[in-house]
Backbone atoms as SQL, in Angstrom:
CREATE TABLE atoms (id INTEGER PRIMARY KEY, chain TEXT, resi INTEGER, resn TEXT, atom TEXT, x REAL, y REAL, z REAL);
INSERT INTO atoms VALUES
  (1, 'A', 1, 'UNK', 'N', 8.348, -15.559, 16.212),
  (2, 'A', 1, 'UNK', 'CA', 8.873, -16.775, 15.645),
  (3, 'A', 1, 'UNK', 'C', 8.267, -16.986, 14.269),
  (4, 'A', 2, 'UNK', 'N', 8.950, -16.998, 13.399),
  (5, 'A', 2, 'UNK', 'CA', 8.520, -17.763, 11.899),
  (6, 'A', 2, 'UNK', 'C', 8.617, -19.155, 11.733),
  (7, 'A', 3, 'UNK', 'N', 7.364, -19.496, 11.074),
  (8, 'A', 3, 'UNK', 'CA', 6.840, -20.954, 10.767),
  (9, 'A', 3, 'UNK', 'C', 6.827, -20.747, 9.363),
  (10, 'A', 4, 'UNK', 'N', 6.834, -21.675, 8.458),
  (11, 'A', 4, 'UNK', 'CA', 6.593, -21.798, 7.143),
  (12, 'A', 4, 'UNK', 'C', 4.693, -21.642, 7.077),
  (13, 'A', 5, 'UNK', 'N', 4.370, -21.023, 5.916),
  (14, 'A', 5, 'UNK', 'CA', 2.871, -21.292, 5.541),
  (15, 'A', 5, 'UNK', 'C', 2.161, -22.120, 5.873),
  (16, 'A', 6, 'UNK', 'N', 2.589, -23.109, 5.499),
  (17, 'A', 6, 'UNK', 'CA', 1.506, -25.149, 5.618),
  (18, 'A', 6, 'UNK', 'C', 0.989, -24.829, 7.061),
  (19, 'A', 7, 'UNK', 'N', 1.907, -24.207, 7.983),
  (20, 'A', 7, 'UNK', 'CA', 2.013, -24.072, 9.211),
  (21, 'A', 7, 'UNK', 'C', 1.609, -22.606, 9.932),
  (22, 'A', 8, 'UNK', 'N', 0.994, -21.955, 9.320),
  (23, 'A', 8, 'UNK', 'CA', 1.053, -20.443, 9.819),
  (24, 'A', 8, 'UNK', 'C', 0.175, -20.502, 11.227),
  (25, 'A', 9, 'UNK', 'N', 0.699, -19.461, 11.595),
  (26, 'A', 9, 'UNK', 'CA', 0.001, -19.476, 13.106),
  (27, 'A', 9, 'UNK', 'C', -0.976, -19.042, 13.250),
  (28, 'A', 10, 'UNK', 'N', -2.033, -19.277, 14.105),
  (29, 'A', 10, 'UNK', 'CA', -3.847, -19.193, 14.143),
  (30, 'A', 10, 'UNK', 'C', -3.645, -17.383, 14.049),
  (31, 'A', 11, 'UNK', 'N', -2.780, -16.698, 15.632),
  (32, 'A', 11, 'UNK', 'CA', -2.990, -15.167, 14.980),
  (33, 'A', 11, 'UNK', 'C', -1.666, -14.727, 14.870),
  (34, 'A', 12, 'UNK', 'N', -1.692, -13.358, 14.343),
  (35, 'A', 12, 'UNK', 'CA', -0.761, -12.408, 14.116),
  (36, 'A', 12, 'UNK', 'C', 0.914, -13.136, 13.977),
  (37, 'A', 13, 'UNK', 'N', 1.673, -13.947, 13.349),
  (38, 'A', 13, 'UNK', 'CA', 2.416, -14.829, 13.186),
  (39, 'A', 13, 'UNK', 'C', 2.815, -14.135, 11.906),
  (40, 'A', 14, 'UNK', 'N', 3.994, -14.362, 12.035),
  (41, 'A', 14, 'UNK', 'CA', 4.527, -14.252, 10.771),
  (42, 'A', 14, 'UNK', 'C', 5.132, -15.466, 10.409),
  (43, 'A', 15, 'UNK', 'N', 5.166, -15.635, 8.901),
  (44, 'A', 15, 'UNK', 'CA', 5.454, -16.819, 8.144),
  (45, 'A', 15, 'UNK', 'C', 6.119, -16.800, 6.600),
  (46, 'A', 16, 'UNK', 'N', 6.660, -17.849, 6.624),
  (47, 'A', 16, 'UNK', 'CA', 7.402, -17.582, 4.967),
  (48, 'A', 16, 'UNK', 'C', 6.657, -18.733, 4.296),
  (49, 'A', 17, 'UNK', 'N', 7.122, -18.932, 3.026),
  (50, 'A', 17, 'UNK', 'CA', 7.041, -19.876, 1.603),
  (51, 'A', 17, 'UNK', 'C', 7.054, -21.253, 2.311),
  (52, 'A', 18, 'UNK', 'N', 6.694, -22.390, 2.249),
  (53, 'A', 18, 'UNK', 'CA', 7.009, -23.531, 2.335),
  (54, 'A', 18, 'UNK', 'C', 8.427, -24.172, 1.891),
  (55, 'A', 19, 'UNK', 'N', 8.489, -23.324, 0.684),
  (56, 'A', 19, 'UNK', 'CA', 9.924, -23.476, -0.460),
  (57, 'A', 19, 'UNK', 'C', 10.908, -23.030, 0.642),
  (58, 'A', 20, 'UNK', 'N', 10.531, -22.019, 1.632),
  (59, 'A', 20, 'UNK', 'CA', 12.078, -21.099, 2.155),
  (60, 'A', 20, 'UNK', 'C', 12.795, -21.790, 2.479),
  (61, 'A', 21, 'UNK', 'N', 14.120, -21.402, 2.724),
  (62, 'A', 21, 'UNK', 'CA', 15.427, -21.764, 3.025),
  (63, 'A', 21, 'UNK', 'C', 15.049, -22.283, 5.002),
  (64, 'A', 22, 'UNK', 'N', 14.561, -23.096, 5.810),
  (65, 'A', 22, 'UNK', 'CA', 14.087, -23.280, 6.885),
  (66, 'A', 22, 'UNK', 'C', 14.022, -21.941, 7.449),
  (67, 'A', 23, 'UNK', 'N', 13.103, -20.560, 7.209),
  (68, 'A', 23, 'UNK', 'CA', 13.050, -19.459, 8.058),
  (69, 'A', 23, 'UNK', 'C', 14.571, -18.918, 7.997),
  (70, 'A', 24, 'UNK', 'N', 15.649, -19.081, 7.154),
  (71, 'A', 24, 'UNK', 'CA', 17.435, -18.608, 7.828),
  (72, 'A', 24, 'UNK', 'C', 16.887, -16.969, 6.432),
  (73, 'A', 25, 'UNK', 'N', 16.332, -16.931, 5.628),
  (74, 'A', 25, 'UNK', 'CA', 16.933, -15.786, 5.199),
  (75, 'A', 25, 'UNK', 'C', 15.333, -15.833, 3.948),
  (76, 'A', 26, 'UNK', 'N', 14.647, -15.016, 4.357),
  (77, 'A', 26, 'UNK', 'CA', 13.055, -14.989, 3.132),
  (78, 'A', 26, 'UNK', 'C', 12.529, -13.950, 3.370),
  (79, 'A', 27, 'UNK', 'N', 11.647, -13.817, 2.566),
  (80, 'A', 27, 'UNK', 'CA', 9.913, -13.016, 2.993),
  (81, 'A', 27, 'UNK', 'C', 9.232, -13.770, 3.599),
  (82, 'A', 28, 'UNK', 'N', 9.449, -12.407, 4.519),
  (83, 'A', 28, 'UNK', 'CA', 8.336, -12.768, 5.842),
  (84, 'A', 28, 'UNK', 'C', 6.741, -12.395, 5.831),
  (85, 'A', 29, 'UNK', 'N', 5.209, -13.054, 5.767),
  (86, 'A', 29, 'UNK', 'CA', 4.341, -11.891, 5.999),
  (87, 'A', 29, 'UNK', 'C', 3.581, -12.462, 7.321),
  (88, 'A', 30, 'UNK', 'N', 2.615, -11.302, 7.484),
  (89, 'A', 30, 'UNK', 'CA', 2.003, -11.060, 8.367),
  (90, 'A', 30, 'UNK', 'C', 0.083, -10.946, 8.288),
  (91, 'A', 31, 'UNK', 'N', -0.607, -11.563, 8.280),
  (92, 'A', 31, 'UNK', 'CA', -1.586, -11.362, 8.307),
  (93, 'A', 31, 'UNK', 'C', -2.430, -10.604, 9.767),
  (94, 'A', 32, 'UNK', 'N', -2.799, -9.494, 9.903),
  (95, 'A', 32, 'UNK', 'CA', -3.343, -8.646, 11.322),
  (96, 'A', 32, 'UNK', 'C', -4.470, -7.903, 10.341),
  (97, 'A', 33, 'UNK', 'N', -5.793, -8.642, 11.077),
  (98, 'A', 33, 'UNK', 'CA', -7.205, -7.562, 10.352),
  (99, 'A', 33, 'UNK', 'C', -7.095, -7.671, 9.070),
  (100, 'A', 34, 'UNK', 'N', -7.444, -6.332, 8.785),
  (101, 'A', 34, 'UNK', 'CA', -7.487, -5.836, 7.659),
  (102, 'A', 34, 'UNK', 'C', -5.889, -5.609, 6.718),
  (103, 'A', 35, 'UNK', 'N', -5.077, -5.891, 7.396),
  (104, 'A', 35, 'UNK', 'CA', -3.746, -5.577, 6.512),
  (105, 'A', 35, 'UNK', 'C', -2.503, -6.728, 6.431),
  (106, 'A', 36, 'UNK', 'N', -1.849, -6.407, 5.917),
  (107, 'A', 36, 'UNK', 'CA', -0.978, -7.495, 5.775),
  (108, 'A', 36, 'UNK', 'C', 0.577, -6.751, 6.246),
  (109, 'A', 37, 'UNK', 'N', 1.373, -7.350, 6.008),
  (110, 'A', 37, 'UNK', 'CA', 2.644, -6.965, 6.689),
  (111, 'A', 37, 'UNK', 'C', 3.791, -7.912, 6.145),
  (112, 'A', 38, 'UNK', 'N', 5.318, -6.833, 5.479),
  (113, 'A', 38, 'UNK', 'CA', 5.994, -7.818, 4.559),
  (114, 'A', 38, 'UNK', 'C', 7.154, -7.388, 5.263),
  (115, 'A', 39, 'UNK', 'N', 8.104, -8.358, 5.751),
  (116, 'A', 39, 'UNK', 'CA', 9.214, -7.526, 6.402),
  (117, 'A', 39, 'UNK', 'C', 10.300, -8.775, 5.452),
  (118, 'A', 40, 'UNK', 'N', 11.701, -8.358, 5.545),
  (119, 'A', 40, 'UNK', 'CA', 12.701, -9.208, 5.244),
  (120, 'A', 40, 'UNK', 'C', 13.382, -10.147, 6.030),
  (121, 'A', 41, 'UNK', 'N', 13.648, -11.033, 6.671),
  (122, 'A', 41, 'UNK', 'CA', 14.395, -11.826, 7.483),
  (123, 'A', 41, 'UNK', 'C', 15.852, -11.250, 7.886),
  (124, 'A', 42, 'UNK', 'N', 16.698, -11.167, 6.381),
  (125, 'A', 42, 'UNK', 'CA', 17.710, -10.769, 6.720),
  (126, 'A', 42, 'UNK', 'C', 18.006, -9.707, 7.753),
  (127, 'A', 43, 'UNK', 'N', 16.929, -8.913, 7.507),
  (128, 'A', 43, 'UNK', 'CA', 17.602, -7.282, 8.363),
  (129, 'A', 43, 'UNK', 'C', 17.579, -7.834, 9.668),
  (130, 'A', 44, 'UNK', 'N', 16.685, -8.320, 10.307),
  (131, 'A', 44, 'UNK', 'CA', 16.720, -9.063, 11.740),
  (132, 'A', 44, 'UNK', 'C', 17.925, -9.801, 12.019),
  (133, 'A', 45, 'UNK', 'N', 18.437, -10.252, 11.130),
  (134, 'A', 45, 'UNK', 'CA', 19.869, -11.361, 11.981),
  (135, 'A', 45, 'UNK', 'C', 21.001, -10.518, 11.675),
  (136, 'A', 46, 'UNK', 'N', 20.918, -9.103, 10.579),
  (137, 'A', 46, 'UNK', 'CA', 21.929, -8.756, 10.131),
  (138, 'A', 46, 'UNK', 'C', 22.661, -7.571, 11.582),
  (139, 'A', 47, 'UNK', 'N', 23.625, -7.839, 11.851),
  (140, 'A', 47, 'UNK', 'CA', 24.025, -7.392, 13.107),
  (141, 'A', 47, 'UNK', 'C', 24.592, -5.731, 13.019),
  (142, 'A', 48, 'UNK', 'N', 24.747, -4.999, 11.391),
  (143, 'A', 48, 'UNK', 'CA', 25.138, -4.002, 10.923),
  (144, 'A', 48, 'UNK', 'C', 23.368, -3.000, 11.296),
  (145, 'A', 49, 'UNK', 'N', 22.609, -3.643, 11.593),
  (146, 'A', 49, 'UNK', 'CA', 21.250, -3.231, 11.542),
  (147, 'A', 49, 'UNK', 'C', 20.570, -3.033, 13.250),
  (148, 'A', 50, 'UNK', 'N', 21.538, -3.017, 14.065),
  (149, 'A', 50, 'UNK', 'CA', 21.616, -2.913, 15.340),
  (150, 'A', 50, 'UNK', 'C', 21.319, -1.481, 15.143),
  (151, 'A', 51, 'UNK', 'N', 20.021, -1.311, 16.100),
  (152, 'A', 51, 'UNK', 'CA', 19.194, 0.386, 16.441),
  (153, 'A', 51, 'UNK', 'C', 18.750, 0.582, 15.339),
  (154, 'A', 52, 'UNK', 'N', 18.542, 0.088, 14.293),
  (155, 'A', 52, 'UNK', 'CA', 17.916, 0.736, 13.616),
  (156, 'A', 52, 'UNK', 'C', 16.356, -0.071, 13.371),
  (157, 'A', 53, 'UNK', 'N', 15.588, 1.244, 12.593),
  (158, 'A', 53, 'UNK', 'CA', 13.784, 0.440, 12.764),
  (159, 'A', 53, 'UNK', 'C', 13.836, -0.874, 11.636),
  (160, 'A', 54, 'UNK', 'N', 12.883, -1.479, 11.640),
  (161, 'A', 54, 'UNK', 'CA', 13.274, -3.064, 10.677),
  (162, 'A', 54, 'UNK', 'C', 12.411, -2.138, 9.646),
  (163, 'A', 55, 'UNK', 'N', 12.462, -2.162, 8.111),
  (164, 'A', 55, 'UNK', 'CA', 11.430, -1.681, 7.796),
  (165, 'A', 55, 'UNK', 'C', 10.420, -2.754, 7.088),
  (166, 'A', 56, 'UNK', 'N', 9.255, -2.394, 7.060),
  (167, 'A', 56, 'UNK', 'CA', 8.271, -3.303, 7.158),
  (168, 'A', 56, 'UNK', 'C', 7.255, -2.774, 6.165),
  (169, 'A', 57, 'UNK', 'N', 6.737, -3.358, 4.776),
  (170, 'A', 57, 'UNK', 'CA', 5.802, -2.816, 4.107),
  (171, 'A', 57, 'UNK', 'C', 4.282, -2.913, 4.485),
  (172, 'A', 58, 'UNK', 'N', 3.351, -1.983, 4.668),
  (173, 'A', 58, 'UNK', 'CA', 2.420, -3.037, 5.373),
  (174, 'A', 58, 'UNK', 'C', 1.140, -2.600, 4.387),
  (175, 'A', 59, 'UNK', 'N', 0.374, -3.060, 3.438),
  (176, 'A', 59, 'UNK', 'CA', -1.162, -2.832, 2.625),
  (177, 'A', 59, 'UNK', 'C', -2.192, -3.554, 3.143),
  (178, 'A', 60, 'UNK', 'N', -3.656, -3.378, 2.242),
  (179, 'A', 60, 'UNK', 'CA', -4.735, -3.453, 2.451),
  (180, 'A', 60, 'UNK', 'C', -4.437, -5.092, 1.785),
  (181, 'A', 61, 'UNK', 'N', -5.487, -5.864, 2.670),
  (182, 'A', 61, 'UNK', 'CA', -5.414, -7.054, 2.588),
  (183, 'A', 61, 'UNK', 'C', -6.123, -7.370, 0.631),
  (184, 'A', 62, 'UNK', 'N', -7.215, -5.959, 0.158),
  (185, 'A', 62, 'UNK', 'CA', -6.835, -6.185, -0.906),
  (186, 'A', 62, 'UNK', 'C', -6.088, -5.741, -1.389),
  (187, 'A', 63, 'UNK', 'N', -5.412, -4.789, -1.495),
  (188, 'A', 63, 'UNK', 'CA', -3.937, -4.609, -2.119),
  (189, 'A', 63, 'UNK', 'C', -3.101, -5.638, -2.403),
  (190, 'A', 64, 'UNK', 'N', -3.113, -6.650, -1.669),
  (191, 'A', 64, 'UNK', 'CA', -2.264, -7.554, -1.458),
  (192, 'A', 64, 'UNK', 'C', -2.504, -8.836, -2.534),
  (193, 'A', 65, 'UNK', 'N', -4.011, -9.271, -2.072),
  (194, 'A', 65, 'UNK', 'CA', -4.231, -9.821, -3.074),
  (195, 'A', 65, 'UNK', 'C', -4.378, -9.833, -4.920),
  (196, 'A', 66, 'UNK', 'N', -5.067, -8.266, -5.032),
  (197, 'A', 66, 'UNK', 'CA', -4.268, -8.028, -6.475),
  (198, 'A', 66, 'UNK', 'C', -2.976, -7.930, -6.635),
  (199, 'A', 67, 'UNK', 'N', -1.996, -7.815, -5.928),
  (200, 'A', 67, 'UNK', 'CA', -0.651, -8.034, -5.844),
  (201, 'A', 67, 'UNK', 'C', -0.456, -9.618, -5.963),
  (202, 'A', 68, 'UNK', 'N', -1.208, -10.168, -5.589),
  (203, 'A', 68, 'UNK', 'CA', -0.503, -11.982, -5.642),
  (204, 'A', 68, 'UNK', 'C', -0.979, -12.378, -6.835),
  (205, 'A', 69, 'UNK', 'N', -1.717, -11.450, -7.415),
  (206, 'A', 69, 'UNK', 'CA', -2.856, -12.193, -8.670),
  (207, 'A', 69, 'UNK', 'C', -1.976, -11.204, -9.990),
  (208, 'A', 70, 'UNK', 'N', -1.419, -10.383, -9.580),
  (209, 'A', 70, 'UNK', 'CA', 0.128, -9.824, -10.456),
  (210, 'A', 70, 'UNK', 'C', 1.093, -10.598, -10.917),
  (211, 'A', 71, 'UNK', 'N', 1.672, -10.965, -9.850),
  (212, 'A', 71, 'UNK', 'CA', 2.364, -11.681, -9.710),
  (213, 'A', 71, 'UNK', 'C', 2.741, -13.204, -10.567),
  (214, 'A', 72, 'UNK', 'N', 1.542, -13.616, -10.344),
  (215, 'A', 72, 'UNK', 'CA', 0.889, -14.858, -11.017),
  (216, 'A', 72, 'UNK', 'C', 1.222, -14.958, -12.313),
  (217, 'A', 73, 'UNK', 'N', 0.537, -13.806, -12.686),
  (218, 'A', 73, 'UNK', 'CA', 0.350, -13.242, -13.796),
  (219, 'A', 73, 'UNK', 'C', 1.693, -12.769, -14.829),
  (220, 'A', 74, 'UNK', 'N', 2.459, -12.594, -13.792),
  (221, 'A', 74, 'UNK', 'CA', 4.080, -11.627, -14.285),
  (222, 'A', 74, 'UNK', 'C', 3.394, -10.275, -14.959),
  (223, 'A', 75, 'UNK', 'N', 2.524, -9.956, -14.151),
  (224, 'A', 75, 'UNK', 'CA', 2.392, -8.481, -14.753),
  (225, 'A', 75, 'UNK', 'C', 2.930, -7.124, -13.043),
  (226, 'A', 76, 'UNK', 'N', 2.987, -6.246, -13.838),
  (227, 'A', 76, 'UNK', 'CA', 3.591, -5.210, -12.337),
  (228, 'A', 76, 'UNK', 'C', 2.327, -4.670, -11.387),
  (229, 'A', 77, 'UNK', 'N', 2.615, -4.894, -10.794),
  (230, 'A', 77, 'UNK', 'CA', 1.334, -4.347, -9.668),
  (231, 'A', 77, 'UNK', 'C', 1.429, -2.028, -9.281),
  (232, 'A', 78, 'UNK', 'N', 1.017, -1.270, -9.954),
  (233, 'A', 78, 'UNK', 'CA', 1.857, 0.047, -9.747),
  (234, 'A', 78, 'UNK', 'C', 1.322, 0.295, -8.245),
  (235, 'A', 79, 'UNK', 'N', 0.917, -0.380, -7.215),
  (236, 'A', 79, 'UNK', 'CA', 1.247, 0.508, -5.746),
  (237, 'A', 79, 'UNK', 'C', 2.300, -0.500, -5.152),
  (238, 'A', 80, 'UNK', 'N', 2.090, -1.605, -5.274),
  (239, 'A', 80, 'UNK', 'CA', 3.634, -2.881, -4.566),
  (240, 'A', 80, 'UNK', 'C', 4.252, -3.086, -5.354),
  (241, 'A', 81, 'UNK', 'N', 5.325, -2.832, -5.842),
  (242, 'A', 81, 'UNK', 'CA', 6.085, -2.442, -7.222),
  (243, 'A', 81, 'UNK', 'C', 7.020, -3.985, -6.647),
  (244, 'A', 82, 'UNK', 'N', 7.091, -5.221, -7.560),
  (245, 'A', 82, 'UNK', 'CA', 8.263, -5.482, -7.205),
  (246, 'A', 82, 'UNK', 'C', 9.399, -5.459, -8.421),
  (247, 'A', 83, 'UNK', 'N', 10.505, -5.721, -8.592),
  (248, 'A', 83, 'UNK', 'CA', 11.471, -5.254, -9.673),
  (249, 'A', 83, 'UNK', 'C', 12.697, -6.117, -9.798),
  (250, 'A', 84, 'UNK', 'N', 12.185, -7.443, -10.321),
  (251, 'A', 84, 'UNK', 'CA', 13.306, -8.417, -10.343),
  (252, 'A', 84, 'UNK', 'C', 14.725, -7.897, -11.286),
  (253, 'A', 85, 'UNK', 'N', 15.728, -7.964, -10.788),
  (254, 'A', 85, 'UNK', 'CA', 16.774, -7.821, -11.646),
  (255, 'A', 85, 'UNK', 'C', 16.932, -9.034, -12.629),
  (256, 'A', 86, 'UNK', 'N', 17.861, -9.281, -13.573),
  (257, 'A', 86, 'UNK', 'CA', 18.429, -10.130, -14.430),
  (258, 'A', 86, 'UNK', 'C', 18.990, -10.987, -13.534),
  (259, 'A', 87, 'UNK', 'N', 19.469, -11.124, -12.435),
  (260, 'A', 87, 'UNK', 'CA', 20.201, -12.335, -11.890),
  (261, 'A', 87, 'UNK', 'C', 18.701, -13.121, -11.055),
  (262, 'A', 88, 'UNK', 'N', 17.765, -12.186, -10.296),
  (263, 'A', 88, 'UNK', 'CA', 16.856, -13.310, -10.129),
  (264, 'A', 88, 'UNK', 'C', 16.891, -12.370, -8.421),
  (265, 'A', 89, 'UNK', 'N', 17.330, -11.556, -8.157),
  (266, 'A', 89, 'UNK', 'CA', 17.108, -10.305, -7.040),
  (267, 'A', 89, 'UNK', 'C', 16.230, -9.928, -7.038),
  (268, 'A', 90, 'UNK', 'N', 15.529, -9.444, -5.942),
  (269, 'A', 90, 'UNK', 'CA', 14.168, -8.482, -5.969),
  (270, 'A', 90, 'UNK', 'C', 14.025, -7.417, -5.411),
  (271, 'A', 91, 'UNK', 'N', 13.796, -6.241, -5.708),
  (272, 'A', 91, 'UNK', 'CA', 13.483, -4.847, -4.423),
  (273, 'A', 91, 'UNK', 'C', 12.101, -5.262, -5.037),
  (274, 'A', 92, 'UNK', 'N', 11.609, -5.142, -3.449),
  (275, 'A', 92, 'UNK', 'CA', 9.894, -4.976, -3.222),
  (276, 'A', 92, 'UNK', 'C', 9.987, -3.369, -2.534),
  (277, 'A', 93, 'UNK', 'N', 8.883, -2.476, -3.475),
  (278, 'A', 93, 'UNK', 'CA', 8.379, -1.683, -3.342),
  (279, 'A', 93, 'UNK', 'C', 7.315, -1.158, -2.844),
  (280, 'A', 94, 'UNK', 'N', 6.953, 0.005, -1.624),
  (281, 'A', 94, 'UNK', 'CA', 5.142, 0.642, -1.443),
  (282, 'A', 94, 'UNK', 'C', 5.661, 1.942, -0.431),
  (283, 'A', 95, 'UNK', 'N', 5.353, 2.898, -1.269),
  (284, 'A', 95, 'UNK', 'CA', 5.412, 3.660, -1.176),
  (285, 'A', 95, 'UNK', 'C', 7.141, 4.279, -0.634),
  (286, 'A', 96, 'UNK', 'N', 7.529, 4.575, 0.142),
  (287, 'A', 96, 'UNK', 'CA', 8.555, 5.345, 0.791),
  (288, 'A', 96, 'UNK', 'C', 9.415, 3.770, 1.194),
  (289, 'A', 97, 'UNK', 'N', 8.641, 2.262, 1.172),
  (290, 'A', 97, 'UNK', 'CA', 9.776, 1.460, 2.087),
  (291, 'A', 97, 'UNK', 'C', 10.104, 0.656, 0.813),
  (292, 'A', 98, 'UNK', 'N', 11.313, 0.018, 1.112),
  (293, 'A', 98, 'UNK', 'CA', 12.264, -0.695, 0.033),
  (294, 'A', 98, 'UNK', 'C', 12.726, -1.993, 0.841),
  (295, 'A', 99, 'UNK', 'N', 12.244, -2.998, 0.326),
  (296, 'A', 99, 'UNK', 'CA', 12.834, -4.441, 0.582),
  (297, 'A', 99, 'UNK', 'C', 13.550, -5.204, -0.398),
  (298, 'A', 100, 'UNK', 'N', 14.976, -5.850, 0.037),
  (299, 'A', 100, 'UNK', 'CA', 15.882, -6.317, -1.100),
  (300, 'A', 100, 'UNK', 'C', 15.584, -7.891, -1.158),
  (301, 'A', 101, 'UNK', 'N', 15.623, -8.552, -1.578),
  (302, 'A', 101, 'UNK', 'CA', 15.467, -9.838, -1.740),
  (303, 'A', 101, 'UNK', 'C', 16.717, -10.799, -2.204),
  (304, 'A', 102, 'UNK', 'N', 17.471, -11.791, -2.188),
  (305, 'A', 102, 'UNK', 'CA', 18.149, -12.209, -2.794),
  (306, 'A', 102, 'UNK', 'C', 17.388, -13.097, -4.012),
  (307, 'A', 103, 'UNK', 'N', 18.141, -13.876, -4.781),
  (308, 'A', 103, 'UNK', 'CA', 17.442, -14.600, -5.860),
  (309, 'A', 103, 'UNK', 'C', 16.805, -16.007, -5.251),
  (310, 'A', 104, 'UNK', 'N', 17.417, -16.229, -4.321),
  (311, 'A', 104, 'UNK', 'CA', 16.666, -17.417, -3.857),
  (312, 'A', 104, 'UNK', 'C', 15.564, -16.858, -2.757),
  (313, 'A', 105, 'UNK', 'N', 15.279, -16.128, -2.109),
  (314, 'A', 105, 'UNK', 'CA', 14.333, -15.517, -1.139),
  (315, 'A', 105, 'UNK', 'C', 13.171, -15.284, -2.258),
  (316, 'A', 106, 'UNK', 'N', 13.457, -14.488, -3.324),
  (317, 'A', 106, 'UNK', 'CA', 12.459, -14.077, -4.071),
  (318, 'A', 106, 'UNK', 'C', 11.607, -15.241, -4.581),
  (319, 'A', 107, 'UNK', 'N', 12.562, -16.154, -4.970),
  (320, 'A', 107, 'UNK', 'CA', 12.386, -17.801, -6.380),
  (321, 'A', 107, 'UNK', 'C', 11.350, -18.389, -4.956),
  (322, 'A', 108, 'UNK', 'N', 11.725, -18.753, -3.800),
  (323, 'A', 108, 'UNK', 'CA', 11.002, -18.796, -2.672),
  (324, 'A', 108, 'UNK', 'C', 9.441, -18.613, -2.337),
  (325, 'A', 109, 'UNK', 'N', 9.231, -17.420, -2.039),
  (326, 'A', 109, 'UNK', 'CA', 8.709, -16.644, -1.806),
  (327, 'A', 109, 'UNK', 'C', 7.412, -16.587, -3.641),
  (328, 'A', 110, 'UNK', 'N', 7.892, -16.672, -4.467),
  (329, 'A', 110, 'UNK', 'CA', 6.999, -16.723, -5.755),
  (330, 'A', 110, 'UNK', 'C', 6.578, -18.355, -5.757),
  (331, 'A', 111, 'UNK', 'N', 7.016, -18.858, -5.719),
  (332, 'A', 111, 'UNK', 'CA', 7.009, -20.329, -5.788),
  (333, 'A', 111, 'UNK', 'C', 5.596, -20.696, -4.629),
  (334, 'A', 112, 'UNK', 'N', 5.889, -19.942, -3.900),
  (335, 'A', 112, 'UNK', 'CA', 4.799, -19.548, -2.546),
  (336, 'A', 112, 'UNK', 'C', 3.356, -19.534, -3.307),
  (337, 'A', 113, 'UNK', 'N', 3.221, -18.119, -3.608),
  (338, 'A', 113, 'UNK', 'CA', 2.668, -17.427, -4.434),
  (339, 'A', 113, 'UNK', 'C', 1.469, -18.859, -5.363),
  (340, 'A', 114, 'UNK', 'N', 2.968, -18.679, -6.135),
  (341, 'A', 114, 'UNK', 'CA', 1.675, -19.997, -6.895),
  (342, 'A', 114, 'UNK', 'C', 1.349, -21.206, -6.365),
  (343, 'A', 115, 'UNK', 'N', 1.901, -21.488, -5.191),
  (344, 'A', 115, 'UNK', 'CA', 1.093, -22.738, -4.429),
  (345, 'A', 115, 'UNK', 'C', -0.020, -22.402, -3.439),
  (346, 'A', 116, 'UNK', 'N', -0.425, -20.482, -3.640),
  (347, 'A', 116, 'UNK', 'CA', -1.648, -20.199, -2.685),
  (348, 'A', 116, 'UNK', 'C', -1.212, -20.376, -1.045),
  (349, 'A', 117, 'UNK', 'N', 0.136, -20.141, -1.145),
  (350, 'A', 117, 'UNK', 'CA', 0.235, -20.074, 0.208),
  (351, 'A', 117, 'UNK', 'C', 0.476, -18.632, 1.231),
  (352, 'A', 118, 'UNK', 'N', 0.034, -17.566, 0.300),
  (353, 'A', 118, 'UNK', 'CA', -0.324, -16.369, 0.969),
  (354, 'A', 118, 'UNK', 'C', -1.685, -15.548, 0.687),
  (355, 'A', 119, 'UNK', 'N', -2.075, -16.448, 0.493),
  (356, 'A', 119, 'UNK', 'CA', -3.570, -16.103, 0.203),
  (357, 'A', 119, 'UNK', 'C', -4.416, -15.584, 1.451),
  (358, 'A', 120, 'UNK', 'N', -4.983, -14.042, 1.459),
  (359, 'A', 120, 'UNK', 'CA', -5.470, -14.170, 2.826),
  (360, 'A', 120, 'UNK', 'C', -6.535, -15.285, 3.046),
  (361, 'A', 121, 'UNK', 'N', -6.861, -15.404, 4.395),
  (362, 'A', 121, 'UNK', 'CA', -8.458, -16.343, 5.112),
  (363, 'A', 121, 'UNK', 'C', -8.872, -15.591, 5.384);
């Protein structure tokens, strides 16, 4: 079950932006140990995606954080590549997995970002 941030769950929970669209379509993460975990919402409800694996980016909890401090920044992170298009789209990048974003999931999801709401604990 996804909860928004303000709200994240004590363990292993996944959660979106406060900003998101109520959990219907965002970035999802995951805080477990040492790593973090980024999956898309959409692929889960999308019914064309039946049998197949969800794919799921998963880094080092610091990885992640110089990634949020990128971000911030609007500078590129080169191991979590993300790659906004001109309309406001995102592919999130690491290594071999590819996550698409729409413009509002992404605007979301950054908006996140700078309110420190994926900051690991």
């Amino acid at each position: 079950m996804s909860t928004t941030a303000r709200r994240r769950p004590a363990e292993h929970g996944w959660f979106t932006s406060s900003r998101s669209n109520n959990g219907n379509q965002c970035v999802e993460v995951r805080f477990d140990g040492d790593v973090v975990q980024i999956r898309d919402s959409k692929f889960r409800r999308n019914s064309m995606n039946v049998g197949l694996d969800e794919p799921i980016i998963t880094v080092t909890t610091e990885l992640w954080t110089e990634f949020l401090h990128c971000l911030r920044i609007t500078r590129r992170h080169p191991a979590l590549v993300a790659h906004v298009s001109t309309d406001g789209s995102a592919t999130l990048r690491h290594e071999d997995v590819l996550l698409h974003f729409t413009p509002t999931e992404w605007a979301a999801f950054v908006a996140g970002v700078h309110d420190d709401e994926f900051a690991c604990v």
